[in-house]
SEDRENBA-141100 format. One record per residue: x negated, y negated, z of N, C-alpha, C, CB in turn; residue in one letter. Coordinates in steps of 0.1 Angstrom, whole numbers, padded with zeros to 4 digits. Glycine has a CB too. Example, Ala and Ser with C-alpha at 12.3 -4.5 7.8 and 13.67 -1.06 7.14 Angstrom:
  n.xx  n.yy  n.zz ca.xx ca.yy ca.zz  c.xx  c.yy  c.zz cb.xx cb.yy cb.zz residu
 -0132  0057  0078 -0123  0045  0078 -0132  0033  0078 -0113  0045  0090      a
 -0128  0022  0071 -0137  0011  0071 -0129  0000  0079 -0141  0006  0057      s
***
This chain:
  n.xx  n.yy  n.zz ca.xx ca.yy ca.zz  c.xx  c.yy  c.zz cb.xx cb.yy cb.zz residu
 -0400  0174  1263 -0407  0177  1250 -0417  0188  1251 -0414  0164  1245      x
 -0417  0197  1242 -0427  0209  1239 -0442  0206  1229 -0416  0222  1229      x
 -0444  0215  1224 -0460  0215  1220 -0455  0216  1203 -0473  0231  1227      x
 -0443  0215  1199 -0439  0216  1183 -0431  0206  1179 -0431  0229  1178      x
 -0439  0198  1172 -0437  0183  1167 -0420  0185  1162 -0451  0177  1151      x
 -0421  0194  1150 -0407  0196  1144 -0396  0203  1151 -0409  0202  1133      x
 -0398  0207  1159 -0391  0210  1173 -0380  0200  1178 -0401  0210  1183      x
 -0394  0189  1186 -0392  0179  1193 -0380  0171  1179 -0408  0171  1198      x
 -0388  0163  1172 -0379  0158  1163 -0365  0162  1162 -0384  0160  1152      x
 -0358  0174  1160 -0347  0182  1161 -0339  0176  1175 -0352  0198  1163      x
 -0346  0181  1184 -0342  0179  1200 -0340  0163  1199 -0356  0183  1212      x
 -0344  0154  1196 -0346  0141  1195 -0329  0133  1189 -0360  0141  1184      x
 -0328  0141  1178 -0322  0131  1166 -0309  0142  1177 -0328  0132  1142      x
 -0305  0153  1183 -0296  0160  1188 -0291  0149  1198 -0301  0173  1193      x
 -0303  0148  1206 -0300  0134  1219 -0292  0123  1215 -0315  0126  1225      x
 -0303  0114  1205 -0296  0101  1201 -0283  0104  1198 -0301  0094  1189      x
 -0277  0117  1185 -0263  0116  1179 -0260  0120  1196 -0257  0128  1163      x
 -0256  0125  1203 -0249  0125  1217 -0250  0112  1229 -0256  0138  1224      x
 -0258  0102  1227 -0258  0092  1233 -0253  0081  1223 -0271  0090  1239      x
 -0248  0083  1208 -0245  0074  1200 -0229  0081  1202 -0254  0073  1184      x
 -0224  0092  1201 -0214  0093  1208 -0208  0087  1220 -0215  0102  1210      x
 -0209  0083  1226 -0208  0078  1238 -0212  0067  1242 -0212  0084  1245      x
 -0212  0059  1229 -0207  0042  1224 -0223  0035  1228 -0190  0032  1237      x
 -0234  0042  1231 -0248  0037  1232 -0250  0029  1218 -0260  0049  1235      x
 -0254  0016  1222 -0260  0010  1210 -0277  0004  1207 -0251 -0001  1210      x
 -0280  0008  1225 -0296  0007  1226 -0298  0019  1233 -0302 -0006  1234      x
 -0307  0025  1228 -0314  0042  1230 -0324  0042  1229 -0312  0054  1223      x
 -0332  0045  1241 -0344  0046  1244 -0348  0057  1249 -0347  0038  1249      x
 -0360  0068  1247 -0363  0077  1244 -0375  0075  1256 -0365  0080  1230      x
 -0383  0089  1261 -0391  0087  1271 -0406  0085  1258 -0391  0102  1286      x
 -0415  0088  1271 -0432  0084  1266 -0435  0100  1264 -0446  0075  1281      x
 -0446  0099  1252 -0447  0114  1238 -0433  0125  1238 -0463  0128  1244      x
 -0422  0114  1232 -0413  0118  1227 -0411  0131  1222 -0410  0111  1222      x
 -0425  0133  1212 -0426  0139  1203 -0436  0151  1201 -0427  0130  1196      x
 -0439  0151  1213 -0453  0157  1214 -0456  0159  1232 -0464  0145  1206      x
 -0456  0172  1240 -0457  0170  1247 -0469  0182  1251 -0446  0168  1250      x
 -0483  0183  1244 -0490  0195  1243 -0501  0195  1249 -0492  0197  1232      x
 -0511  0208  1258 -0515  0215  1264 -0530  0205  1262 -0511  0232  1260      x
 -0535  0198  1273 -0545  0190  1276 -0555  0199  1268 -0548  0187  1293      x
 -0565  0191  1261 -0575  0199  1256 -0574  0205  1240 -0574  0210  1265      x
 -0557  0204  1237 -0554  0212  1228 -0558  0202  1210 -0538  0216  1233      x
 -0562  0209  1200 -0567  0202  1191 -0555  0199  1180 -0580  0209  1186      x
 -0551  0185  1183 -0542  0178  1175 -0541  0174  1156 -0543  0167  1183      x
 -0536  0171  1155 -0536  0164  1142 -0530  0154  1139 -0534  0170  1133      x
 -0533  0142  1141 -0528  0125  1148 -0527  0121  1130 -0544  0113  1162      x
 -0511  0117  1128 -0509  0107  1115 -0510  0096  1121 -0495  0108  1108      x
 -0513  0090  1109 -0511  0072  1109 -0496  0069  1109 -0518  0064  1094      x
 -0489  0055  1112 -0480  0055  1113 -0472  0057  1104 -0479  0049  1118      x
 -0480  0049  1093 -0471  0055  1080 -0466  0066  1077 -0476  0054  1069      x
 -0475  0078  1076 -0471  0093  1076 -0464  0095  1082 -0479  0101  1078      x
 -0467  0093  1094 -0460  0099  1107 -0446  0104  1103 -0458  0088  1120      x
 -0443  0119  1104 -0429  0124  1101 -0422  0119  1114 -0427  0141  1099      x
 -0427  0117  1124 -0418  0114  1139 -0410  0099  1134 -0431  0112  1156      x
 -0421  0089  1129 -0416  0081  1129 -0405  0077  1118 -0424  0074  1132      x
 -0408  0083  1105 -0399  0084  1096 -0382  0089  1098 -0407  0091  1088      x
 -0386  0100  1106 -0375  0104  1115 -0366  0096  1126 -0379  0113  1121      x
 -0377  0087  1131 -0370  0073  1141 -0364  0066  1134 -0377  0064  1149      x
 -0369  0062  1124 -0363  0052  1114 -0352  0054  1106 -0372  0049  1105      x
 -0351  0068  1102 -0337  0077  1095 -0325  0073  1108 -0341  0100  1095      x
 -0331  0078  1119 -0322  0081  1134 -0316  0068  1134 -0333  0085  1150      x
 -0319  0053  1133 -0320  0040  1140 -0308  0036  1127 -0339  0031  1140      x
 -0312  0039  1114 -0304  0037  1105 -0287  0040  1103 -0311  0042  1099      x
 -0293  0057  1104 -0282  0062  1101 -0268  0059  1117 -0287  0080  1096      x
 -0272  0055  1123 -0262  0055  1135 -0257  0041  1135 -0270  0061  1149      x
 -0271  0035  1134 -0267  0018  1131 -0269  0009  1147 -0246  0017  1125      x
 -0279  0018  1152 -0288  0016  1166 -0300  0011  1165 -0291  0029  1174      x
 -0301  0002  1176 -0315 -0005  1182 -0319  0012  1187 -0312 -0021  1197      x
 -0332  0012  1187 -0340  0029  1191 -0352  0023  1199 -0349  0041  1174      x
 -0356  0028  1207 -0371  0022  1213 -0374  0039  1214 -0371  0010  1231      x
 -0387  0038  1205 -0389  0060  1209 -0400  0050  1222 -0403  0081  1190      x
 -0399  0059  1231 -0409  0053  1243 -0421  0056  1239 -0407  0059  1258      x
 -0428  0067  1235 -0440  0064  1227 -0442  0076  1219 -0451  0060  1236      x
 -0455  0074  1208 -0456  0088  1195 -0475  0082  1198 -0445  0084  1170      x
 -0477  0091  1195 -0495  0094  1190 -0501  0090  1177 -0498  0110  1190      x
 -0501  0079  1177 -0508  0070  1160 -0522  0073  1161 -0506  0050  1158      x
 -0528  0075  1144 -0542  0081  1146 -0548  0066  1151 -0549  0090  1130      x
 -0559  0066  1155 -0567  0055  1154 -0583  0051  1149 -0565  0052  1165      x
 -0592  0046  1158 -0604  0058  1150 -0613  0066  1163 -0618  0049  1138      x
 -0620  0069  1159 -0630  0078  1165 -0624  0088  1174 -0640  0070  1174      x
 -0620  0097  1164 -0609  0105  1167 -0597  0103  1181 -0615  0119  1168      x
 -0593  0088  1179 -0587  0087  1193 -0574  0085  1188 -0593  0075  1204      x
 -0565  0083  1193 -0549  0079  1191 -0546  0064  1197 -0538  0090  1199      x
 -0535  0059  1195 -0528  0050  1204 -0516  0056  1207 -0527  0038  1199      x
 -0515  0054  1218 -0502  0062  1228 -0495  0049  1223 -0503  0065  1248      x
 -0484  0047  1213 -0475  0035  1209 -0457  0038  1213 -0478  0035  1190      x
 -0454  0027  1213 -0439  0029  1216 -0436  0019  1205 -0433  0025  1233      x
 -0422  0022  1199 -0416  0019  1185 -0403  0013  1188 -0414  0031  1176      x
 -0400  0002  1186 -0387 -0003  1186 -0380 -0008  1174 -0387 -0012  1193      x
 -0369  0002  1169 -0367  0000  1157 -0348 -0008  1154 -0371  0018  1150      x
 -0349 -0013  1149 -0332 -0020  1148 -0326 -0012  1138 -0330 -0040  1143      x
 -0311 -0019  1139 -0303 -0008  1135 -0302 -0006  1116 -0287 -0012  1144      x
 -0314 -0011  1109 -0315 -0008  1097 -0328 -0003  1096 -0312 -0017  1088      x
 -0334  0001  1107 -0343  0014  1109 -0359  0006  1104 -0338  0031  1096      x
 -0360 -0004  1107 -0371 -0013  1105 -0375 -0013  1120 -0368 -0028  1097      x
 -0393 -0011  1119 -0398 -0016  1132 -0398 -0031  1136 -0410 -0012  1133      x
 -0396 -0036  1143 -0398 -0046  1147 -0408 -0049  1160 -0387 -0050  1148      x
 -0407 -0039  1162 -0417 -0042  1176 -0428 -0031  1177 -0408 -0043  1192      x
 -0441 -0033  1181 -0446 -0021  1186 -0457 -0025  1196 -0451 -0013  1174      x
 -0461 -0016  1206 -0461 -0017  1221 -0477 -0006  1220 -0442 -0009  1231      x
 -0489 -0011  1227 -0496  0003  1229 -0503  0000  1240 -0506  0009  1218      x
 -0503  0011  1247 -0501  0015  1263 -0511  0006  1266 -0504  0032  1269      x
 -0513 -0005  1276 -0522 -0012  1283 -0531  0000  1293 -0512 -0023  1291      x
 -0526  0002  1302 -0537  0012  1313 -0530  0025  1314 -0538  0007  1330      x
 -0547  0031  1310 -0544  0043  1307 -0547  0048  1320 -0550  0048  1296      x
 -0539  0063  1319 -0541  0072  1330 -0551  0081  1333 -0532  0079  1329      x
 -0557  0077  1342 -0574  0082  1346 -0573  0090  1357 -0584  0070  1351      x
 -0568  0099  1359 -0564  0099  1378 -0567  0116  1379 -0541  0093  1385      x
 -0567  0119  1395 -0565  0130  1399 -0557  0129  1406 -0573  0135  1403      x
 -0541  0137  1408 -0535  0135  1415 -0527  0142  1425 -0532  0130  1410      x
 -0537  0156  1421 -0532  0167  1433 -0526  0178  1433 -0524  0162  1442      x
 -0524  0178  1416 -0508  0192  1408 -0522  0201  1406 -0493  0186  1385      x
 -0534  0197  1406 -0543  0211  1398 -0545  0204  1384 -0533  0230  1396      x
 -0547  0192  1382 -0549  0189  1370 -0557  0176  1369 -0536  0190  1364      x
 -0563  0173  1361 -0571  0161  1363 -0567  0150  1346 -0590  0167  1366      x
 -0562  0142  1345 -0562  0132  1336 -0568  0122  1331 -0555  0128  1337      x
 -0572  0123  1320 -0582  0113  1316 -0575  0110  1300 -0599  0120  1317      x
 -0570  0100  1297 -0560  0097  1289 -0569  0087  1279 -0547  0090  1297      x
 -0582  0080  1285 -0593  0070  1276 -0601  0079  1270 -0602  0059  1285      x
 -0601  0094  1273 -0609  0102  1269 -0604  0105  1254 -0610  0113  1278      x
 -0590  0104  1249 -0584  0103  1239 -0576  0092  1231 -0578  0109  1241      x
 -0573  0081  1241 -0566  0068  1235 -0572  0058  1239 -0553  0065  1238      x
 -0569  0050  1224 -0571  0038  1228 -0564  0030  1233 -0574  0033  1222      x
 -0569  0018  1243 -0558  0011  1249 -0555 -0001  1244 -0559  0009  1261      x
 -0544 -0004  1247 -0539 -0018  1238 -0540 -0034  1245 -0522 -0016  1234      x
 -0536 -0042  1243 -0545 -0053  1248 -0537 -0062  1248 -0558 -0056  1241      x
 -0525 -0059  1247 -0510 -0076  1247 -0501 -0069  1246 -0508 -0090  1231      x
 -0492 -0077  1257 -0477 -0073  1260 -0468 -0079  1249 -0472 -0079  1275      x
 -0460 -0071  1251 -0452 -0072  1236 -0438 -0076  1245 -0450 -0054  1225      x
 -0431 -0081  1235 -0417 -0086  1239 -0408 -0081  1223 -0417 -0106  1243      x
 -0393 -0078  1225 -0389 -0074  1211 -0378 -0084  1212 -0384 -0058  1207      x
 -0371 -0091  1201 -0362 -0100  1203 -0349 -0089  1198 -0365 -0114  1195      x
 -0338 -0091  1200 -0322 -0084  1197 -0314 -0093  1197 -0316 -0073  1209      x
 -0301 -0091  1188 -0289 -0099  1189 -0286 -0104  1204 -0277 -0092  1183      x
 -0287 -0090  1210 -0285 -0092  1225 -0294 -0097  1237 -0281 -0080  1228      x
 -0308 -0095  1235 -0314 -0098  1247 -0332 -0100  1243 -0310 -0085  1258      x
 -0339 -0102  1251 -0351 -0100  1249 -0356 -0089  1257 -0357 -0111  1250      x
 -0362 -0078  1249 -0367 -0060  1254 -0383 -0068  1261 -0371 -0044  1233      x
 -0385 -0061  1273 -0402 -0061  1275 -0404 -0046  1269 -0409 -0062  1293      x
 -0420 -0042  1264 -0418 -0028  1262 -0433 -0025  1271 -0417 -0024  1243      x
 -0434 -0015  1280 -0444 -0008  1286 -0441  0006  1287 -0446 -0014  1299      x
 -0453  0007  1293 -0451  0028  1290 -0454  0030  1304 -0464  0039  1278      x
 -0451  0041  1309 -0457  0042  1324 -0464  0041  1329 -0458  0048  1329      x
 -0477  0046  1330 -0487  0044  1342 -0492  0026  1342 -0503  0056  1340      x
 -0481  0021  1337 -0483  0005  1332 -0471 -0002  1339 -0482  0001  1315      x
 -0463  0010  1346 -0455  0003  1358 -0462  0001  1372 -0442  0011  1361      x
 -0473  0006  1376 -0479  0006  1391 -0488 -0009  1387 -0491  0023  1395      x
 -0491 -0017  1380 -0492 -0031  1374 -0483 -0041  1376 -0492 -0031  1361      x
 -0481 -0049  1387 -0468 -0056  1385 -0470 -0071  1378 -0460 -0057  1400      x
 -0486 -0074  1375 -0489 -0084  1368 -0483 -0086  1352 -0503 -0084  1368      x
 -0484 -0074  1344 -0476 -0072  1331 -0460 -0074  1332 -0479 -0056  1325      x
 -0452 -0068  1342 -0440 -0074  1342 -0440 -0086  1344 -0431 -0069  1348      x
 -0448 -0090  1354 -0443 -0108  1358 -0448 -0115  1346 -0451 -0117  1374      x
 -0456 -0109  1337 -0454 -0119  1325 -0446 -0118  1315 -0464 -0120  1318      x
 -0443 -0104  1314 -0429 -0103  1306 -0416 -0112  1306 -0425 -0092  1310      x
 -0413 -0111  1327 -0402 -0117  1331 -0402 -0132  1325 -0402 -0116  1346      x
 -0418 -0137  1328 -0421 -0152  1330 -0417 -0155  1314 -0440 -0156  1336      x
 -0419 -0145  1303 -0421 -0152  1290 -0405 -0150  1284 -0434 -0145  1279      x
 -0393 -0147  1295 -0381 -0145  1289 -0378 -0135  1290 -0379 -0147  1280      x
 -0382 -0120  1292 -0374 -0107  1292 -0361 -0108  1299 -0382 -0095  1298      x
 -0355 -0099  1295 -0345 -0098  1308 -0339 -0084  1306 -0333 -0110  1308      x
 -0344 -0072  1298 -0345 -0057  1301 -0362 -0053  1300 -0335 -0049  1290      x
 -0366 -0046  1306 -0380 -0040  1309 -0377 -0028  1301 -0385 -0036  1327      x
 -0384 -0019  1295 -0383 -0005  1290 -0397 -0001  1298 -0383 -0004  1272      x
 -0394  0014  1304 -0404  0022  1310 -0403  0033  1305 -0403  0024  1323      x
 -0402  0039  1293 -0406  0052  1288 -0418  0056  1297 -0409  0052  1273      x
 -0417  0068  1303 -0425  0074  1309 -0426  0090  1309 -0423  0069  1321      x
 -0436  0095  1320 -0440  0110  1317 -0444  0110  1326 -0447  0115  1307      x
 -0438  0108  1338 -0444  0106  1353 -0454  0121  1356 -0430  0104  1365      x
 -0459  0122  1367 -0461  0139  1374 -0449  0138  1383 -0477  0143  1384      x
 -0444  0154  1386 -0440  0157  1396 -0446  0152  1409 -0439  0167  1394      x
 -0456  0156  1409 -0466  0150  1423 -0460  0132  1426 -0488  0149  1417      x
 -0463  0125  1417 -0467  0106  1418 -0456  0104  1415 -0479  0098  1407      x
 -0443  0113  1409 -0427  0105  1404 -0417  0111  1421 -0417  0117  1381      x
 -0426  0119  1426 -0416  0124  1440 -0420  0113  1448 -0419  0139  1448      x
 -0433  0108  1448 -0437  0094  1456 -0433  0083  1456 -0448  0091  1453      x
 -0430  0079  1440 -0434  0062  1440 -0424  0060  1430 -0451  0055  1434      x
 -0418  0071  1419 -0409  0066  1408 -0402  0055  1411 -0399  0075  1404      x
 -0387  0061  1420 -0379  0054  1422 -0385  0038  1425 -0372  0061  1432      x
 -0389  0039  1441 -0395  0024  1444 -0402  0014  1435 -0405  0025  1455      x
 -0408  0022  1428 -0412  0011  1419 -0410  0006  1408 -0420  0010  1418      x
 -0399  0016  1403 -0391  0010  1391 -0381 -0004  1397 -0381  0024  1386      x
 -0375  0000  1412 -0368 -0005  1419 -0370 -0015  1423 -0365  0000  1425      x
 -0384 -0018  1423 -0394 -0031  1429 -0397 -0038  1417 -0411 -0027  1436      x
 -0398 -0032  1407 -0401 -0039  1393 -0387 -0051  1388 -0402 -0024  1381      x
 -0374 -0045  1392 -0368 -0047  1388 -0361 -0056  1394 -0364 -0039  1384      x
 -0366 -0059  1410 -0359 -0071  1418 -0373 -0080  1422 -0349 -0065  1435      x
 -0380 -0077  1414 -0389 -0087  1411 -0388 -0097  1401 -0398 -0081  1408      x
 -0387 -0089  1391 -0386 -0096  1379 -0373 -0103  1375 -0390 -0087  1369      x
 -0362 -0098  1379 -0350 -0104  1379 -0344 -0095  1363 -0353 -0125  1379      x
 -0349 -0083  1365 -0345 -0075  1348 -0340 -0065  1351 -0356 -0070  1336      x
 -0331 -0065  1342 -0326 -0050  1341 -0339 -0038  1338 -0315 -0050  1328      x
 -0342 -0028  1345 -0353 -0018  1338 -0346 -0003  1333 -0366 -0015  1350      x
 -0350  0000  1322 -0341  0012  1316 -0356  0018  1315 -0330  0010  1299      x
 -0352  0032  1320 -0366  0040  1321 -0364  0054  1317 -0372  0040  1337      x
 -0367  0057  1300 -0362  0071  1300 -0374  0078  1306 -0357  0076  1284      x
 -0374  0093  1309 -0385  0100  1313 -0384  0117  1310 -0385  0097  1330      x
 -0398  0122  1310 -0395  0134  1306 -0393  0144  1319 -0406  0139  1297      x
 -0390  0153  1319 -0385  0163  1328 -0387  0180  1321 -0368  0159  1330      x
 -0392  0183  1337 -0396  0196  1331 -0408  0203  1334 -0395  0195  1318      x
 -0411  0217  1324 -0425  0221  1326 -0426  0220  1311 -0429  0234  1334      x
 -0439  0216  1309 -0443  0215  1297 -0452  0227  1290 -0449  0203  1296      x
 -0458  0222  1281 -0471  0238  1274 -0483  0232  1285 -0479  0237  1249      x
 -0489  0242  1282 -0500  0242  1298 -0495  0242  1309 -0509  0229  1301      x
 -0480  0238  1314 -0477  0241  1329 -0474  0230  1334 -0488  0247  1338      x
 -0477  0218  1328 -0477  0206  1330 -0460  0202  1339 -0480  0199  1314      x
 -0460  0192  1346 -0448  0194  1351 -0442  0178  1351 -0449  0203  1367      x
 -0432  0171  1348 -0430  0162  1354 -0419  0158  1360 -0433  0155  1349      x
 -0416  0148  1366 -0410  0143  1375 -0394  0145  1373 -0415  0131  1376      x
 -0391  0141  1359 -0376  0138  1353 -0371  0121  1359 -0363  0152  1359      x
 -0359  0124  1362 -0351  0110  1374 -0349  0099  1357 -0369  0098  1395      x
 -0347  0099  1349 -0341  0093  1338 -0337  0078  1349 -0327  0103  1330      x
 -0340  0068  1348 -0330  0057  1358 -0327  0045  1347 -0340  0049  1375      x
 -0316  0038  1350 -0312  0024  1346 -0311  0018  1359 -0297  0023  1337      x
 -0316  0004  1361 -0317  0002  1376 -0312 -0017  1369 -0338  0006  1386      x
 -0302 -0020  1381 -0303 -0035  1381 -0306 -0045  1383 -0300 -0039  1383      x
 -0309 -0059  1381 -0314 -0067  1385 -0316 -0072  1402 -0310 -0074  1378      x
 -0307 -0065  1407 -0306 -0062  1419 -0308 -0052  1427 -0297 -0063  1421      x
 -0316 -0042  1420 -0325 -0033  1426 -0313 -0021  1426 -0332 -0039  1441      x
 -0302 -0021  1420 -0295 -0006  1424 -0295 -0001  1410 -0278 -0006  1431      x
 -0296  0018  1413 -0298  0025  1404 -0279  0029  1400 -0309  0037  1409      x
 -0283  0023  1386 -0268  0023  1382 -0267  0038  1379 -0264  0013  1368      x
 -0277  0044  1370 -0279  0058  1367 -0289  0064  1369 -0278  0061  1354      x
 -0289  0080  1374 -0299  0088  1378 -0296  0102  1368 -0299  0090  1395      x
 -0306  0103  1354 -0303  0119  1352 -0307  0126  1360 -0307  0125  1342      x
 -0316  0128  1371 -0320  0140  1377 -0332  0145  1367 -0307  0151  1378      x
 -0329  0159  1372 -0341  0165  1367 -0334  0176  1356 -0351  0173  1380      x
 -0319  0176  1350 -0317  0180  1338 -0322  0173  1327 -0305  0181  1337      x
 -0326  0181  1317 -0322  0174  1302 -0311  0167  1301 -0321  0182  1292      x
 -0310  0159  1291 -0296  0149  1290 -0296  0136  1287 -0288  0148  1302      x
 -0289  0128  1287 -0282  0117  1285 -0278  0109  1293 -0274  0120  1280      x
 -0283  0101  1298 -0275  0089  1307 -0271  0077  1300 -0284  0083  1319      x
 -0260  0069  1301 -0251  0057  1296 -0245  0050  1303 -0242  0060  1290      x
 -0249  0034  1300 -0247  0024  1313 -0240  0012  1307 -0262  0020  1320      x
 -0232  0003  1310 -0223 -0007  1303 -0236 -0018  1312 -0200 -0007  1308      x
 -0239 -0022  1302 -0251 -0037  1308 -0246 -0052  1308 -0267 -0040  1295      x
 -0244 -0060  1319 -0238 -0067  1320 -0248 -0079  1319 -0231 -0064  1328      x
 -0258 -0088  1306 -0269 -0100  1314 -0262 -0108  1319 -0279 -0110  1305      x
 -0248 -0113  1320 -0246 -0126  1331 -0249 -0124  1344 -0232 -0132  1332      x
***
């Protein structure tokens, strides 16, 4: 994702129709789907209602006739802060679920860049679960996978797919991605689907990519790499 909302949107609804091609019926999108812009830089945060991103998720979810999870969008909140939210919308484009980031990203981590993510959002305070014809969704956002207390309550209250929309760094996703999506997931006994962004972003920003679907058994069914793209996985819960 780039620094132009209506951009992103474009790029977005391009992905889903190409992963709805290719018989996906749950699509899930990484963390600031929609928005991927230059630390520092002065925003203009809709409420969810407004929100053209999300109006557009909800068109997207509809018109294809898909469960959508955008991994997360930037809702205003107050004191000029946001909530980093993830959206899970069914296939008549109604939300049903919504998710906002538990632990935020505070860190220094070595790329030349320093993060402070409470300096702009607010953090959310209860794990969310989404119910489906098919399964029960956990929903978390990344820097809320290095936590393995939030999945084991997920697992404990019934999940049995994890969602990791994420936005790893290059630095901390060459370290720890893999393993600990991979730990998450033969922990908990869940499937974990982890879309992610990839790339260099506005400001220089860089992250990790590695898109993974991983099994309850700890193997990575799919790896996008570090292209843009699409990965698609036949999910088996028995």
């Amino acid at each position: 994702s780039g620094a132009d909302l209506l951009e992103n949107i474009v790029k977005t609804e391009s992905l889903v129709a190409h992963a709805v091609v290719q018989g996906a019926q749950l699509i899930t999108t990484p963390e600031n789907t929609f928005l991927m812009a230059e630390n520092g830089t002065n925003l203009i945060y809709y409420t969810q209602d407004e929100h053209p991103a999300v109006k557009a998720s909800a068109e997207m979810a509809k018109k294809h006739g898909i469960w959508l999870l955008i991994g997360s969008v930037a809702v205003a909140g107050s004191n000029n802060k946001s909530y980093n939210r993830s959206l899970f919308f069914n296939p008549q484009g109604e939300i049903v679920a919504q998710y906002d980031k538990i632990h935020l990203f505070d860190v220094e981590v070595g790329d030349g860049q320093t993060y402070r993510e409470s300096a702009k959002i607010i953090a959310g305070d209860k794990a969310v679960i989404a119910d489906t014809s098919f399964a029960k969704l956990g929903m978390t956002i990344c820097y809320d996978l290095r936590f393995p207390q939030l999945y084991r309550a997920l697992a404990k209250a019934g999940a049995n797919i994890i969602a990791v929309p994420a936005a790893f760094t290059q630095v901390t996703g060459q370290a720890h991605w893999h393993v600990l999506l991979i730990a998450r997931a033969i922990e908990t006994g869940c499937f974990i689907i982890a879309p992610a962004q990839t790339g260099t972003h506005a400001g220089g920003r860089q992250t990790y990519g590695h898109s993974l679907i991983v099994s309850p058994w700890g193997e990575i069914i799919s790896d996008c790499g570090t292209e843009e793209g699409v990965i698609v996985a036949d999910i088996d819960l028995s």
